[in-house]
C-alpha positions in Angstrom: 36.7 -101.5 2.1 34.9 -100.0 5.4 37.7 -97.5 5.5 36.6 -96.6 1.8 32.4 -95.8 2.6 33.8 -93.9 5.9 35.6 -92.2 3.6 32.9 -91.2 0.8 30.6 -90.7 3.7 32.8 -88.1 5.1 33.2 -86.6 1.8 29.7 -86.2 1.4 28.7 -84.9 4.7 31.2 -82.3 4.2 29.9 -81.3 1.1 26.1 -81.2 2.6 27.4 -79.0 5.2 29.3 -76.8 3.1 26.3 -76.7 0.5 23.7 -75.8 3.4 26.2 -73.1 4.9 26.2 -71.5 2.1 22.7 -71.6 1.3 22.3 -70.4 5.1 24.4 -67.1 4.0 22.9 -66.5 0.9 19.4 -66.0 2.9 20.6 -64.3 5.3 22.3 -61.8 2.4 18.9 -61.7 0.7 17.2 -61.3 3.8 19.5 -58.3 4.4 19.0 -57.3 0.8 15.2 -57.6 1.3 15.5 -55.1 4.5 17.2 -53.0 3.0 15.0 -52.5 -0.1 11.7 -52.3 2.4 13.6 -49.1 4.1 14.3 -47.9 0.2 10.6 -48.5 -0.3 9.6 -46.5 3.3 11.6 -43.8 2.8 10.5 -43.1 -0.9 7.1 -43.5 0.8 7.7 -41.4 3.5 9.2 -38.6 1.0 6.1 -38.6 -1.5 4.0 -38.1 1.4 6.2 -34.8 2.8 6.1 -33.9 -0.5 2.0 -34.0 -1.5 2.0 -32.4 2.0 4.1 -29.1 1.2 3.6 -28.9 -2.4 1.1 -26.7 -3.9 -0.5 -27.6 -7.5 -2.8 -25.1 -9.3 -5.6 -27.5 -8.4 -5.4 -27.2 -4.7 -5.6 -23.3 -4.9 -9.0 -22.3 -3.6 -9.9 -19.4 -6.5 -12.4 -17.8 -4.0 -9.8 -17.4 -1.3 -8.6 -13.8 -0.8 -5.0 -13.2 -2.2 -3.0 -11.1 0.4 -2.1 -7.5 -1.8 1.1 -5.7 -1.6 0.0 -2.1 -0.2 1.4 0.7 -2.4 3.2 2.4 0.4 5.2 -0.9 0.6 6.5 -0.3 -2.9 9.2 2.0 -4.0 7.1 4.9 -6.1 9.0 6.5 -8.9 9.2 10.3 -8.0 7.2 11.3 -11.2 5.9 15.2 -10.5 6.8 18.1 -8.0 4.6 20.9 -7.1 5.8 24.4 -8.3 6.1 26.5 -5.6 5.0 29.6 -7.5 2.1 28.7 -9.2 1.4 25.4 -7.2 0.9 23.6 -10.4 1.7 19.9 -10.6 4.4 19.7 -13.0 6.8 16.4 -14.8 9.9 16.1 -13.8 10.3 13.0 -16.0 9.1 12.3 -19.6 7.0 9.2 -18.6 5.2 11.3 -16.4 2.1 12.4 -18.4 1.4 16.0 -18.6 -2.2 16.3 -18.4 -3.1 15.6 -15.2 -5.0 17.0 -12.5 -4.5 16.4 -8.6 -7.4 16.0 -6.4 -7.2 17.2 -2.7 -9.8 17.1 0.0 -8.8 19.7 3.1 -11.0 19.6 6.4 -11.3 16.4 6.6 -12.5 14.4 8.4 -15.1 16.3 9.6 -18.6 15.1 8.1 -18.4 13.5 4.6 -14.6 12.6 4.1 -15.3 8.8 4.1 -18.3 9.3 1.7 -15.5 11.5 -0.9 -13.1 8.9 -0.2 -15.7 6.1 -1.3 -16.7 8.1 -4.6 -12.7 8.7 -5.4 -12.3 5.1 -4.8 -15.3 3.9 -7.2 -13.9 6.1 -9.6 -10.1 4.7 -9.0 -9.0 8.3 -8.7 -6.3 8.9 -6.0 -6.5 11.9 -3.6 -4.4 14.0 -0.4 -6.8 14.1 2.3 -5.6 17.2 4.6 -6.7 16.7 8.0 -7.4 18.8 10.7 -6.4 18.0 14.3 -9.6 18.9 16.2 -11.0 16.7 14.0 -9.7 13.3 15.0 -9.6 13.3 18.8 -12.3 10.7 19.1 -12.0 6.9 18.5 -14.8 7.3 15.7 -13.0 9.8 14.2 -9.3 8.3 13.9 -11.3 4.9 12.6 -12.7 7.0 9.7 -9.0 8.4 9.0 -7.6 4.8 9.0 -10.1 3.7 6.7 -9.3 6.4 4.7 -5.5 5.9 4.5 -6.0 2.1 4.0 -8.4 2.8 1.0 -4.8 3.7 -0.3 -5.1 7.8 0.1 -2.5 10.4 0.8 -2.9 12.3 4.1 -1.9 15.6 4.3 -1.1 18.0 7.5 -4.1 21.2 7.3 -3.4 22.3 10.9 -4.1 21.2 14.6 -6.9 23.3 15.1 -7.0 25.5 11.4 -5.7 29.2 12.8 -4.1 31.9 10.5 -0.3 31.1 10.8 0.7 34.5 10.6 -1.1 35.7 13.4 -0.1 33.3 16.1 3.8 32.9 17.7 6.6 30.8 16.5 6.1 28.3 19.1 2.7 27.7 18.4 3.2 27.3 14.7 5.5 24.3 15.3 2.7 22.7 17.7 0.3 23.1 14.9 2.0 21.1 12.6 4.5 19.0 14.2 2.1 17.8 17.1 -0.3 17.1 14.2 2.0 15.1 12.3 2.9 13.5 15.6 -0.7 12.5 16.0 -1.0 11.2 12.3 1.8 9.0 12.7 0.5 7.8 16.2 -3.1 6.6 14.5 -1.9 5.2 10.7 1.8 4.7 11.4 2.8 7.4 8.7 4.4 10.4 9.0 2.2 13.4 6.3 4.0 14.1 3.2 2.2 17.5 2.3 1.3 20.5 3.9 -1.1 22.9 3.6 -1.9 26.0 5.6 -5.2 27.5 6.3 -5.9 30.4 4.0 -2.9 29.7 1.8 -1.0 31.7 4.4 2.7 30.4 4.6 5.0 32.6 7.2 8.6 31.4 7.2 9.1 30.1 10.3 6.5 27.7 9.0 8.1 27.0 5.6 10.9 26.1 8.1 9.1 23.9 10.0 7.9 21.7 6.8 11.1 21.7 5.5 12.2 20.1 8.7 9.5 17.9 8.8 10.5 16.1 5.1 7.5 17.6 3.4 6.0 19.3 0.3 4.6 22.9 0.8 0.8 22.7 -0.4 -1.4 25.6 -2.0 -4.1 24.9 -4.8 -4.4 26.5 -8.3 -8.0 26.6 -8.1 -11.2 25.9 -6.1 -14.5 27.3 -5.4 -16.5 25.5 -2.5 -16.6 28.0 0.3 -17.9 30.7 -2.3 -21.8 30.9 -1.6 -22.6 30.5 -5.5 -21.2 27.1 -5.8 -22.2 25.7 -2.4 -24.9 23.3 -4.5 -23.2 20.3 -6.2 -24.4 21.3 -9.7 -23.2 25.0 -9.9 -20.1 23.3 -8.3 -19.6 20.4 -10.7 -20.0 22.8 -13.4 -17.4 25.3 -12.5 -14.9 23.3 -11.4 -14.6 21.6 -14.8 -15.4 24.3 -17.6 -13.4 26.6 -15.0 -11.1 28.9 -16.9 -8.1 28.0 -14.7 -8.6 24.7 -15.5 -5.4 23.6 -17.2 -2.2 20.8 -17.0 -1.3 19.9 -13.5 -4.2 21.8 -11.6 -3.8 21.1 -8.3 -7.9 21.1 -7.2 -8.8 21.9 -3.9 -12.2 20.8 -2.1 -13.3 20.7 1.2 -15.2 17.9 3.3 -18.9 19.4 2.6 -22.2 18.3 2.0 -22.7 20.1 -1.5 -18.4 18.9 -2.8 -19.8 15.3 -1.6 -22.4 15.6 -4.0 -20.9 17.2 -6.7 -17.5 14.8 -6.4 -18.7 12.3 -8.7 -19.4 14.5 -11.6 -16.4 16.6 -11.1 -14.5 13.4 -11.4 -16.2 12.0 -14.8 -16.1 15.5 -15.9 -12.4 16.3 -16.0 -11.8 12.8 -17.8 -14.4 13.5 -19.8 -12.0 16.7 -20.8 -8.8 14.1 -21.6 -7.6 14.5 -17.4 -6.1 11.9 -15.7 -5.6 12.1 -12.0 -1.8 12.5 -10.4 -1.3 9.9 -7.7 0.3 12.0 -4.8 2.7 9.4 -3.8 4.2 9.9 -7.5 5.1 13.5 -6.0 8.7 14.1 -5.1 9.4 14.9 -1.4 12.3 16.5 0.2 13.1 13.4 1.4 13.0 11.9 -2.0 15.8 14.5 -3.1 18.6 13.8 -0.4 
C-alpha cells in the first residue's frame, strides 16, 4: 500500500515537471517570438523614417524656390538655317524651319551700350549674335558685361582683335586677329565663336581659311544703316530699318553698339513683328562643325 502512494506520487511529480518544462519552453519560444516581432516592428520603423526622409511629395516642394534651368547651349539644337554665302541671307534648310525670319546681329560690342541692347532683345525674347571686338574686353568690367551677355542666352560672334581692314594687313596678322580673339572668347565664357564677321565686309582668303579652320560660319549682313549720318537718331533709324526696301525673308540685320541703335532697338524689334517677322535664333544656324 505505501509502495502504491510512492508510486502515484512519482507519477505525479513527473507529470508536474514535465508540464512546467514545457510551459518553461513555450515562453521562452514566445519570448523569442516576441523579440523577433519588436525587431520586425524597428525595422519597419526604421524604414518609414529613411523613407519620409528621402522622399519628396508635391507638398514639400517650396513653389517660391528657384528651379535650376537647363541652359540652351547644353541642349542639342536642330541645325534649322544656313547663311548663303552670296547674298548672306538666312535661308531653311529644313521645312520646319520657318521662312520668314529675320536675324538680329549687334557688331562692336561691347563697347558702350551692348548690355542695354542685350536687355531690350531679352524683354522682347528676340535672340541675337553679339560680334565682339578684342580691344574691347581687356578690362575686368568689360569681360563681366560679355559674360552677362552670353549667359542672357546670346550668340557671340568673332568682329576682330582690334577691327583693321583684313586685306591690308599680312597673313600672319590676320590669323592673330581672329584666332587670338576667339582664344580670348573662349578664355572668358568658355565657348569657342561660331560666326565671323570682318570689318567692312572685307573677306581675303587667307581669312576665309582661317574661319574655316576655326569651325565657323562666314558673316556679312543684307542690310543696315547705323553708321550713315541720316539714321544716326533712333526714329529715322527705326523707321528705315523696317519699311527698308531690302527688307525681305531671312535678312540678316546688322547694328552696331550705339547710342541712337540702343534707342531705336525696341521699335525696330516690335516693328518687324509687327510686319509677320519672327527672329532666327543663331544657334539654329548650321556650322561647319555641324556638317562633318
Amino acid at each position: 500500500m505505501k509502495s502504491s502512494r510512492i508510486m502515484i506520487f512519482l507519477s505525479l511529480l513527473f507529470v508536474i515537471t514535465l508540464v512546467g518544462c514545457q510551459n518553461e519552453s513555450l515562453e521562452v519560444e514566445n519570448d523569442d517570438q516576441i523579440d523577433e516581432q519588436e525587431q520586425i516592428v524597428d525595422d519597419v520603423e526604421e524604414n518609414e523614417v529613411v523613407n519620409n526622409d528621402t522622399e519628396v511629395t508635391e507638398e514639400d516642394i517650396d513653389q517660391d524656390d528657384p528651379v535650376e534651368e537647363v541652359g540652351i547651349d547644353e541642349l542639342e539644337v536642330e541645325a534649322l538655317y544656313q547663311v548663303n554665302q552670296v547674298s548672306w541671307a538666312v535661308e531653311p534648310i529644313t521645312d520646319e524651319a520657318e521662312s520668314k525670319v529675320a536675324l538680329m546681329t549687334i557688331d562692336d560690342a561691347p563697347d558702350k551700350y551692348a548690355l542695354e541692347m542685350a536687355q531690350t532683345l531679352k524683354e522682347h525674347n528676340v535672340p541675337a549674335i553679339f560680334f565682339v571686338n578684342g580691344h574691347f574686353i581687356q578690362t575686368e568690367e568689360k569681360q563681366q558685361i560679355l559674360r552677362e551677355i552670353y549667359e542672357m542666352g546670346f550668340s557671340i560672334g568673332n568682329h576682330t582683335y582690334s577691327h583693321p581692314n583684313l586685306a591690308e594687313i599680312t597673313e600672319d596678322e590676320q590669323r592673330k586677329e581672329i584666332v587670338e580673339l576667339n582664344d580670348l572668347i573662349e578664355e572668358i565664357i568658355g565657348e569657342r565663336p561660331s560666326f565671323f564677321r570682318a570689318p567692312f565686309g572685307v573677306n581675303p582668303d587667307f581669312t576665309k581659311e582661317i574661319v574655316e579652320a576655326e569651325g565657323m560660319v562666314l558673316m556679312n549682313w543684307t542690310y543696315g544703316y547705323d553708321w550713315e549720318s541720316a539714321y544716326m537718331e533712333a526714329e529715322a533709324l527705326a523707321d528705315i530699318m523696317v519699311n527698308t526696301e531690302f527688307l525681305r525673308d531671312g535678312a540678316n540685320l546688322l547694328m552696331h553698339d550705339r547710342e541712337w541703335t540702343n534707342e531705336a532697338l525696341a521699335d525696330i524689334v516690335t516693328g518687324l513683328r509687327d510686319k509677320g517677322y519672327e527672329f532666327v535664333d543663331p544657334k539654329t544656324i548650321q556650322t561647319p562643325l555641324d556638317e562633318q
